[in-house]
TORDRENLO-634474 format. One record per residue (C-alpha): residue number from 1; chain; x negated, y, z negated. Coordinates in steps of 0.02 Angstrom, whole numbers, plus 32768, in hexadecimal, padded with zeros to 4 digits. Each point is the difference from the previous one (the first is absolute). Example, Ala and Ser with C-alpha at 12.3 -4.5 7.8 and 13.67 -1.06 7.14 Angstrom:
// residues 2
- 1,A,7D99,7F1F,7E7A
- 2,A,7FBB,80AC,8021
//
This chain:
// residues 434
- 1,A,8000,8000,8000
- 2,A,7FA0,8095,8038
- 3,A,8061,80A7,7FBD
- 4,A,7FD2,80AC,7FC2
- 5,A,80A5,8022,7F99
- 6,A,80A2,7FA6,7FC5
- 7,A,80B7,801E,7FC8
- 8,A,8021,7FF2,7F5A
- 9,A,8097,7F67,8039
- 10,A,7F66,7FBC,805B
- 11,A,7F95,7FEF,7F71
- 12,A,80A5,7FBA,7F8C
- 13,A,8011,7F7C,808C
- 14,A,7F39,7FD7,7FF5
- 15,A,7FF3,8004,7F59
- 16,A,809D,7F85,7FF3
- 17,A,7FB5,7F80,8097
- 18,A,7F43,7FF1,7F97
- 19,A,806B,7FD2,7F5B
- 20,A,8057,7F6E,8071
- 21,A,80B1,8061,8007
- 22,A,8015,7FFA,80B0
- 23,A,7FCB,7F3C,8006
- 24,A,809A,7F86,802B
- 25,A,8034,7FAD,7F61
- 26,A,7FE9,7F41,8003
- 27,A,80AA,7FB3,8058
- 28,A,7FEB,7F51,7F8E
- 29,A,7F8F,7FE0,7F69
- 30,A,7F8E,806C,7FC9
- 31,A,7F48,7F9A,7FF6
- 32,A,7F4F,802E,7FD1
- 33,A,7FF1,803F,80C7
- 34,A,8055,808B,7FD5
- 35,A,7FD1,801A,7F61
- 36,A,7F3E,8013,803D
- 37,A,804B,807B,8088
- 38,A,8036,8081,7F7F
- 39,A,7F6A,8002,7F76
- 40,A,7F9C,800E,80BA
- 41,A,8060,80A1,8016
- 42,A,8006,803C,7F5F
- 43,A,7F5C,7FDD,7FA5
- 44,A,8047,7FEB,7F4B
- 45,A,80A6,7FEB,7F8B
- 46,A,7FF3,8058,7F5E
- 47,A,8025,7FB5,7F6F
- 48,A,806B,801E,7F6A
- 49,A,804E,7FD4,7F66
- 50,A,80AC,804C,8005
- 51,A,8088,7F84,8025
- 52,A,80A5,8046,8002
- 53,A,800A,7FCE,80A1
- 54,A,7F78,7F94,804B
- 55,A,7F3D,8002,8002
- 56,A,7FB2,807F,8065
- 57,A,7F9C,7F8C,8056
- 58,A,8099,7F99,804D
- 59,A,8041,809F,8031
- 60,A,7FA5,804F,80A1
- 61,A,8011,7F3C,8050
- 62,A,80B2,8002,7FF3
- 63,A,801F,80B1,8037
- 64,A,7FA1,7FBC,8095
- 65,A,8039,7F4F,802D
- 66,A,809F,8005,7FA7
- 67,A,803F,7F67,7F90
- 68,A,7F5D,7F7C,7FE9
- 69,A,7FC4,7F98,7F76
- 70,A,7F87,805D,7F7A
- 71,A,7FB4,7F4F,7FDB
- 72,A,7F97,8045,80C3
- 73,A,7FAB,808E,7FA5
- 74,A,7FDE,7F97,7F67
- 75,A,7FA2,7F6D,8062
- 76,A,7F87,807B,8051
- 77,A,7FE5,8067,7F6A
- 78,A,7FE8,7F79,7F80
- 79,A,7FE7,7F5C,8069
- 80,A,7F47,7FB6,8055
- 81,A,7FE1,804C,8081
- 82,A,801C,8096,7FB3
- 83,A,801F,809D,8082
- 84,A,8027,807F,7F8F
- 85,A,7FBE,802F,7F4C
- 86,A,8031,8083,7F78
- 87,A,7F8D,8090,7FDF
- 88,A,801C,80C3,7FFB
- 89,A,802D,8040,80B8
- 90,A,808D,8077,7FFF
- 91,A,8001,7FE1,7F49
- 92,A,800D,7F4E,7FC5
- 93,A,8022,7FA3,809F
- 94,A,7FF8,7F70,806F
- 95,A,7F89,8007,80A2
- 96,A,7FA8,7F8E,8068
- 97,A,7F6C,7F97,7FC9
- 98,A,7FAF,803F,808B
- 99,A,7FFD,80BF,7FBB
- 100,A,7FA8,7FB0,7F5C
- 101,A,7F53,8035,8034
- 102,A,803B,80B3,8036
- 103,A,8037,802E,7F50
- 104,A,7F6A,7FBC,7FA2
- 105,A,7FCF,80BA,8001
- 106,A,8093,800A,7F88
- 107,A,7FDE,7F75,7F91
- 108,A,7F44,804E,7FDA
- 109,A,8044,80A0,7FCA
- 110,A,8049,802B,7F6B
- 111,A,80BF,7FE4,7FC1
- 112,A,8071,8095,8021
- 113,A,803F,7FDF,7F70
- 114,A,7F99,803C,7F68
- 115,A,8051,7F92,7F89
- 116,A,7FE2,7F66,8057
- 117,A,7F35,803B,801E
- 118,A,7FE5,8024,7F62
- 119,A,801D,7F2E,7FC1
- 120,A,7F54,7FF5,8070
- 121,A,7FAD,8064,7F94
- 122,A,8049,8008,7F57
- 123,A,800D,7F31,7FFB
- 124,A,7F7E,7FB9,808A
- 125,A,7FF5,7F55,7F91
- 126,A,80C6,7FFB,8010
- 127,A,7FFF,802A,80B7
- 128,A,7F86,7F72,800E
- 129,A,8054,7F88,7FA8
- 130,A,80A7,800F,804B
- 131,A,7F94,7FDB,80A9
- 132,A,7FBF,7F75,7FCC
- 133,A,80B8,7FA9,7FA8
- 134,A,8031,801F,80BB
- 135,A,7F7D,7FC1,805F
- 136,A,8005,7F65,7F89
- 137,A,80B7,7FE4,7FDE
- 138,A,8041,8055,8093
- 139,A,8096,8025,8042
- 140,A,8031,805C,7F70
- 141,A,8075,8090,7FC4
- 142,A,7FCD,8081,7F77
- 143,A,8079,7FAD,7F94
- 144,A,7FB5,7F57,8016
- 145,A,7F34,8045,7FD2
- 146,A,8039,8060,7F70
- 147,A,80AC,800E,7F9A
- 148,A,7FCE,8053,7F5E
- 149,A,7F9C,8090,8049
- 150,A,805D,80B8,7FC0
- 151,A,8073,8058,8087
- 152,A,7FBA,809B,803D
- 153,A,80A6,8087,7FF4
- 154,A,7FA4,809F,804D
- 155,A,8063,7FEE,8090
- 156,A,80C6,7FED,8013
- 157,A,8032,7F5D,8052
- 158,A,7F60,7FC9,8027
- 159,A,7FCF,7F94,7F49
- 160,A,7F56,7FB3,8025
- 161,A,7F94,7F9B,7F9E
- 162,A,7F46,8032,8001
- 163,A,7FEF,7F4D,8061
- 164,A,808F,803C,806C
- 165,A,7F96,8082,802C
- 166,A,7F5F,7FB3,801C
- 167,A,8057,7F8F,807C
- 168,A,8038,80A8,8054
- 169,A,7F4B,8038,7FFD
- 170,A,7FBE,7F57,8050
- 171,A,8079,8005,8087
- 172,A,7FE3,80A4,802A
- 173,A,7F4F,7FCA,8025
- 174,A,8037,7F73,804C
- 175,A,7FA0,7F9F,7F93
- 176,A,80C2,7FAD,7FE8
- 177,A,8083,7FEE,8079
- 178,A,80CA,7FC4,7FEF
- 179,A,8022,7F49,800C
- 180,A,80B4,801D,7FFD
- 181,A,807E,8057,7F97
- 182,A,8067,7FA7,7F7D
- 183,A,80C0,7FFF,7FDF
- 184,A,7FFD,80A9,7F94
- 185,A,7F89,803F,8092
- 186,A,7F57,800B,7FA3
- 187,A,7F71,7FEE,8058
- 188,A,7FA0,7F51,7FEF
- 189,A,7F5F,802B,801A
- 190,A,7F53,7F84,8055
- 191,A,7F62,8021,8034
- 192,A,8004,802B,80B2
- 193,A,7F99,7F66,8046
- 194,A,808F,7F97,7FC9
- 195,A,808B,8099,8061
- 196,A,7FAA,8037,809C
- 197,A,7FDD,7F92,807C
- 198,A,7F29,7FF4,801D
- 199,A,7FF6,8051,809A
- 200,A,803C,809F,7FB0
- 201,A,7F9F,7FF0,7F70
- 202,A,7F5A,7FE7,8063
- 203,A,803E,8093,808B
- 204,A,7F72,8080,7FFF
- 205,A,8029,809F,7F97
- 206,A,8005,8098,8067
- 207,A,7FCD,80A6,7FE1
- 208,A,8085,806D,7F92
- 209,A,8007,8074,80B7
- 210,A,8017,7F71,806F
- 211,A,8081,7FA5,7F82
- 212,A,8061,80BA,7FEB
- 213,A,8001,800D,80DE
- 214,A,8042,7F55,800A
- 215,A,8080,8017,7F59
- 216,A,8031,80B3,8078
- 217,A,8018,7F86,80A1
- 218,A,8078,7F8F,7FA9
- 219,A,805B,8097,7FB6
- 220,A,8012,804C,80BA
- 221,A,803E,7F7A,8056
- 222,A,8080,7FEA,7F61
- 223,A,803A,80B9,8025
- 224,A,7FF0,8025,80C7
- 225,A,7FF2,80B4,7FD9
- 226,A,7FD1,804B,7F5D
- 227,A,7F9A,808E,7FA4
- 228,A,7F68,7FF0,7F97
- 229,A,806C,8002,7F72
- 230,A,8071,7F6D,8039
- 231,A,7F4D,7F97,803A
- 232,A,7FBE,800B,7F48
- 233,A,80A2,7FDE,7FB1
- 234,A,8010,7F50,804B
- 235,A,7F72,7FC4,7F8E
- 236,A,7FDA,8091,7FA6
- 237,A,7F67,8025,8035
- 238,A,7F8D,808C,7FCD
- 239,A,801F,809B,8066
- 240,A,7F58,8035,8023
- 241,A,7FE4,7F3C,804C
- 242,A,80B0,8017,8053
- 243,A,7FB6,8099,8057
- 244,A,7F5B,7FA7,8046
- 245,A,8066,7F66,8029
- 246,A,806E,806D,8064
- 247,A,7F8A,804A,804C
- 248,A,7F93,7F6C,803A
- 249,A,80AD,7FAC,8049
- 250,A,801D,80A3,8079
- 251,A,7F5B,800C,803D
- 252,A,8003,7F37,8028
- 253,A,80AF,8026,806A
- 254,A,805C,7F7D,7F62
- 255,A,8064,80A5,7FC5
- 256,A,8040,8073,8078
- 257,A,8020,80BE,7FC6
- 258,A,80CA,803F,801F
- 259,A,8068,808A,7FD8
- 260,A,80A0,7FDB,7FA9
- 261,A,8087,807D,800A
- 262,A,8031,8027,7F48
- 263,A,7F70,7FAE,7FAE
- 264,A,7F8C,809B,7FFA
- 265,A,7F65,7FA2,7FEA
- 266,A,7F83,7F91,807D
- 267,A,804D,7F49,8022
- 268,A,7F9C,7F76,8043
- 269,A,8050,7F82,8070
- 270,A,7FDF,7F4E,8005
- 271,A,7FC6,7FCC,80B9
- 272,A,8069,7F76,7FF2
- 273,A,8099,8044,7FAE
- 274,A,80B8,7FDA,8053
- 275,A,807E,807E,8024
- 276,A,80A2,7FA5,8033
- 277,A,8094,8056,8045
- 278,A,806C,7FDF,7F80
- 279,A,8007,7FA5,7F3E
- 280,A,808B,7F8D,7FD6
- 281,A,7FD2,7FE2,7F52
- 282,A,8089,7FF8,7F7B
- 283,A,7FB7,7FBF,7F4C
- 284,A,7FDF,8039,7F42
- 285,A,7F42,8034,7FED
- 286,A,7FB4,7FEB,7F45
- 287,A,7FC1,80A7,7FAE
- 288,A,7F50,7F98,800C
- 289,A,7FF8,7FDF,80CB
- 290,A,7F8B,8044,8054
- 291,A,807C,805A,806F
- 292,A,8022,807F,7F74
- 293,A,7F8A,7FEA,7F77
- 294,A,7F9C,80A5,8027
- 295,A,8092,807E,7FF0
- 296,A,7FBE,808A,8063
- 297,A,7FD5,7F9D,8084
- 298,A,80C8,7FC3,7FE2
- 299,A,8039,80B3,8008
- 300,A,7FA6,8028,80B1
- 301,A,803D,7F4C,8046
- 302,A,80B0,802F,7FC2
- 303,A,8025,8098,7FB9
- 304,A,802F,7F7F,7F76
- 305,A,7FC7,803D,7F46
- 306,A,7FDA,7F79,7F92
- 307,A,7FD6,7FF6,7F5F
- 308,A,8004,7F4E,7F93
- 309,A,8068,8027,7F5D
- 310,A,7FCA,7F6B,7F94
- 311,A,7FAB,8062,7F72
- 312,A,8081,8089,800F
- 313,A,806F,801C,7F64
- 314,A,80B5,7FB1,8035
- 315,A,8053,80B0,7FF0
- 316,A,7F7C,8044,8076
- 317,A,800B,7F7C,807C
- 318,A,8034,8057,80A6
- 319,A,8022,7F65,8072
- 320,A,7FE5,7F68,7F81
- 321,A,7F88,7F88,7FAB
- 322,A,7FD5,7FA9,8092
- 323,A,8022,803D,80A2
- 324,A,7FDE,7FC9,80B9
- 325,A,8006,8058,8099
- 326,A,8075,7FC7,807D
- 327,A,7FA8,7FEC,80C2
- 328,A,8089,7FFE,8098
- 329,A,7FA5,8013,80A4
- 330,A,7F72,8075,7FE6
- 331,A,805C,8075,7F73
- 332,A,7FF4,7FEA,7F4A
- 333,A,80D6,800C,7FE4
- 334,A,8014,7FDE,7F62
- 335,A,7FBC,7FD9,7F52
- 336,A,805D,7F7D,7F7D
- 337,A,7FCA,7FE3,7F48
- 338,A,800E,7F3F,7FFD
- 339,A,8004,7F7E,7F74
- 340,A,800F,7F2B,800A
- 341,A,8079,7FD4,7F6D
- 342,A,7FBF,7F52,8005
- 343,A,806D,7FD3,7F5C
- 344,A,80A8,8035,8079
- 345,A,7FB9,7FBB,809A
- 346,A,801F,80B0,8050
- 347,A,7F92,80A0,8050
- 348,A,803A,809F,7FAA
- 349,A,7FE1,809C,8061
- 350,A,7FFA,8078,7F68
- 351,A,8000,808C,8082
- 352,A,7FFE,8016,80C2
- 353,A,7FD8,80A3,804E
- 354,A,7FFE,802B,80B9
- 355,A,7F83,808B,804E
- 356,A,8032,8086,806E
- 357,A,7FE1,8008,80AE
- 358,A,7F74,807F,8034
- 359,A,8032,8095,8049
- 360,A,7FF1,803B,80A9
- 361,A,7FA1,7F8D,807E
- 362,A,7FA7,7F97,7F84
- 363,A,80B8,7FBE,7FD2
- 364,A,802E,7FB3,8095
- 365,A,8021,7F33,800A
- 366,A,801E,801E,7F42
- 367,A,807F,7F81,7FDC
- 368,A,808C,802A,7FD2
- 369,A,8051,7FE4,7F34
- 370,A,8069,7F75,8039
- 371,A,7F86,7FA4,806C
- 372,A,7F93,8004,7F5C
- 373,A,806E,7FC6,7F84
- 374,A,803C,7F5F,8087
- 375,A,7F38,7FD6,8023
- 376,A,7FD2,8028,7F28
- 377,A,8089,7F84,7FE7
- 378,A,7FC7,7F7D,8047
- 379,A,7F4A,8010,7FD4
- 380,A,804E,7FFD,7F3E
- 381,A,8041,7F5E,8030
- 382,A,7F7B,7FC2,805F
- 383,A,7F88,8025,7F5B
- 384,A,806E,7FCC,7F88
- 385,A,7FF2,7F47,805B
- 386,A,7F4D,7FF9,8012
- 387,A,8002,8034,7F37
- 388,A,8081,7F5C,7FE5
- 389,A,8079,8079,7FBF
- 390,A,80B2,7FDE,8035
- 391,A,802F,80B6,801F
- 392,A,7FF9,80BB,7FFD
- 393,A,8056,807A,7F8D
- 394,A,8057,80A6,8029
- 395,A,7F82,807D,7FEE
- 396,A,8019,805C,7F64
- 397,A,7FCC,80BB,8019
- 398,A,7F97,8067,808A
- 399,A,805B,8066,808F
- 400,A,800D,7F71,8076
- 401,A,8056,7F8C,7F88
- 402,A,80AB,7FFF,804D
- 403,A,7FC9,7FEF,80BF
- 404,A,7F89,7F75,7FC3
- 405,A,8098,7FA0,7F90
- 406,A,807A,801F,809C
- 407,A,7F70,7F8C,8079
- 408,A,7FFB,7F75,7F85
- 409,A,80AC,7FE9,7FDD
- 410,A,8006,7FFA,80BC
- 411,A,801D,7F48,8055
- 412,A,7F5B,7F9C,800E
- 413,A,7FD6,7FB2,80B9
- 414,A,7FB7,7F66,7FCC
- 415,A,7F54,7FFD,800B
- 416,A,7F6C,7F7E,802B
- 417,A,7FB6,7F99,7F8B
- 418,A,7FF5,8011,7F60
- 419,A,7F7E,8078,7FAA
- 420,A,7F65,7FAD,7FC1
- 421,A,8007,8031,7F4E
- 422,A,7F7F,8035,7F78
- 423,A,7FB4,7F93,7F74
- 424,A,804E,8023,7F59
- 425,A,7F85,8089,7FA0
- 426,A,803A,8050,7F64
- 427,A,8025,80AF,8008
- 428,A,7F8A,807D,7FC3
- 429,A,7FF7,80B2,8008
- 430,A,7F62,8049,7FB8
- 431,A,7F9A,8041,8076
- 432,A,7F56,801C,802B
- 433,A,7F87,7F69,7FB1
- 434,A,7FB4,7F84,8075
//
């Protein structure tokens, strides 16, 4: 694609193809083919803990593929041969194996995290210890090395044992890695000779430039047209590394300067980067998907502020707790603050709100409120099956509640199979520890 400049529904439609939103959905069962296709496209899934609805792992895939089985992601996170691995990418993540060596740079440095740095040097002979109970005994969880050791309280939610914490230390050196999680989600922790596969391990480390060009490359293709800000973001990189990275991609032809009407800064093009005519997409998208998870970036794409409200005070809240944007075609239409009531077997929509079309010539092929409410509908019920819950309920509050009640009271065409549903998982709703 050789261009000097780009309309800003141009760049919404590239941006939307890298992610894998213009991609056909699979027409039968979803298998590891497609699977691979998407983490090719999109580099990463964040993780986290809250569960009000699902993990924000499963998410991106199914916003993607529609209805599959999260027993796929599991086998090629946790299973031999292992393709993917946790570590700290866009915050505590999954990625390849293959990006392993390309973010050993981060594993030498220091935690961001003074609390969890300061175990290194405060308790070295704990630190030590804990490394060897894992390397010996391994896999084991924090709970499993050490039971008695005091909680930690400085921190709200968060409760870590000074073992807890040394584990945090080791695998932020890499010096540990994730076996797997456990049924209340904690990490079960191994040395990595017994996680990576040895190929990886004995991959050549590359310089911290040549690790942060490549990191850059995966983060442009993921994007098809972005700004500096948006290329460090993806792994969040350091910006004067970003910068040189950048710069050492456009003079090699990888990144090609454009000029984005709206965006008021330089973009940089992927040479490879689709722009198809049109986006048919019509699916939830988790506040942690890469599609929206830098919010300015999400504001230029869209004109669509978002904000995550979790740690907002309930009175304060402006859309709800937890809150995902709705994608139909290439627009962001409408946001709904969602909840699985596993004990009622139903998915409560504690608020649905629909977004204005743009004015003037940017609103055109806006859908319209009704054409919303039919294609919201049915993506309620199509996630509600994939969740194993048996239905949805009326929305309770937001100003697109009654349009949205209206659609699913409406008849239901029978549809195709039935949903492939997710494993049971307790729900949990504390955010923010790995």
């Amino acid at each position: 694609m050789t261009v000097e400049s780009i309309s800003a529904a141009q760049a919404r439609r590239i941006a939307l193809a890298a992610q894998g939103f213009a991609d056909r959905q699979p027409g039968g069962a979803v298998d590891l083919r497609h699977l691979r296709r998407v983490l090719r496209r999109i580099g990463l899934l964040q993780m986290d803990s809250v569960n009000v609805l699902m993990r924000a792992h499963y998410m991106p895939l199914y916003s993607r593929l529609g209805p599959y089985s999260p027993t796929l992601l599991d086998r090629v996170a946790y299973r031999a041969p292992r393709e993917l691995f946790e570590y700290w990418g866009h915050e505590a993540s999954l990625l390849p194996v293959t990006l392993h060596p390309m973010l050993r740079w981060r594993m030498a440095g220091g935690h961001e995290w003074g609390g969890v740095a300061r175990i290194n040097r405060e308790r070295p002979d704990l630190v030590r210890w804990v490394l060897d109970e894992v390397r010996a005994k391994g896999p084991l969880t924090a709970a499993e090395i050490s039971d008695d050791v005091p909680v930690r309280r400085e921190h709200w939610g968060w409760n870590w044992t000074d073992v807890k914490t040394a584990l945090e230390w080791l695998f932020w050196r890499g010096e540990v890695l994730a076996a797997r999680r456990n049924g209340s989600w904690a990490r079960v922790y191994d040395v990595p000779e017994r996680v990576l596969p040895r190929a990886v391990l004995e991959a050549p480390t590359p310089a911290p430039a040549e690790a942060h060009r490549e990191l850059v490359r995966v983060a442009a293709r993921a994007l098809g047209v972005a700004v500096e800000r948006d290329l460090r973001d993806y792994f969040r990189l350091p910006a004067a590394a970003t910068r040189s990275a950048v710069a050492g991609l456009v003079e090699a032809g990888e990144l090609i300067p454009v000029t984005v009407e709206g965006w008021g800064q330089p973009a940089y093009l992927h040479p490879e980067a689709r722009m198809p005519r049109r986006v048919s997409a019509a699916t939830l998208v988790s506040p942690f998907d890469p599609l929206v998870w830098e919010r300015a970036r999400t504001e230029r794409l869209f004109g669509f502020r978002y904000r995550i409200e979790i740690y907002v005070p309930a009175a304060q809240r402006v859309h709800g707790y937890y809150v995902l944007p709705f994608l139909l075609g290439d627009r962001l239409v409408a946001r709904l603050d969602l909840k699985a009531d596993r004990q009622a077997g139903v998915l409560r929509v504690p608020a649905a709100w629909i977004e204005p079309a743009p004015a003037g010539r940017a609103g055109r092929g806006h859908p319209a409120p009704g054409e919303v409410a039919e294609a919201l509908a049915a993506e309620l019920r199509r996630l509600a099956g994939w969740l194993g819950l048996e239905g949805v309920a009326p929305p309770e509050g937001g100003d697109f509640a009654e349009p949205l009640t209206g659609a699913l009271r409406a008849p239901v065409t029978p549809a195709g199979p039935a949903a492939v549903t997710m494993p049971a998982d307790p729900v949990g709703e504390a955010a923010g520890v790995p």
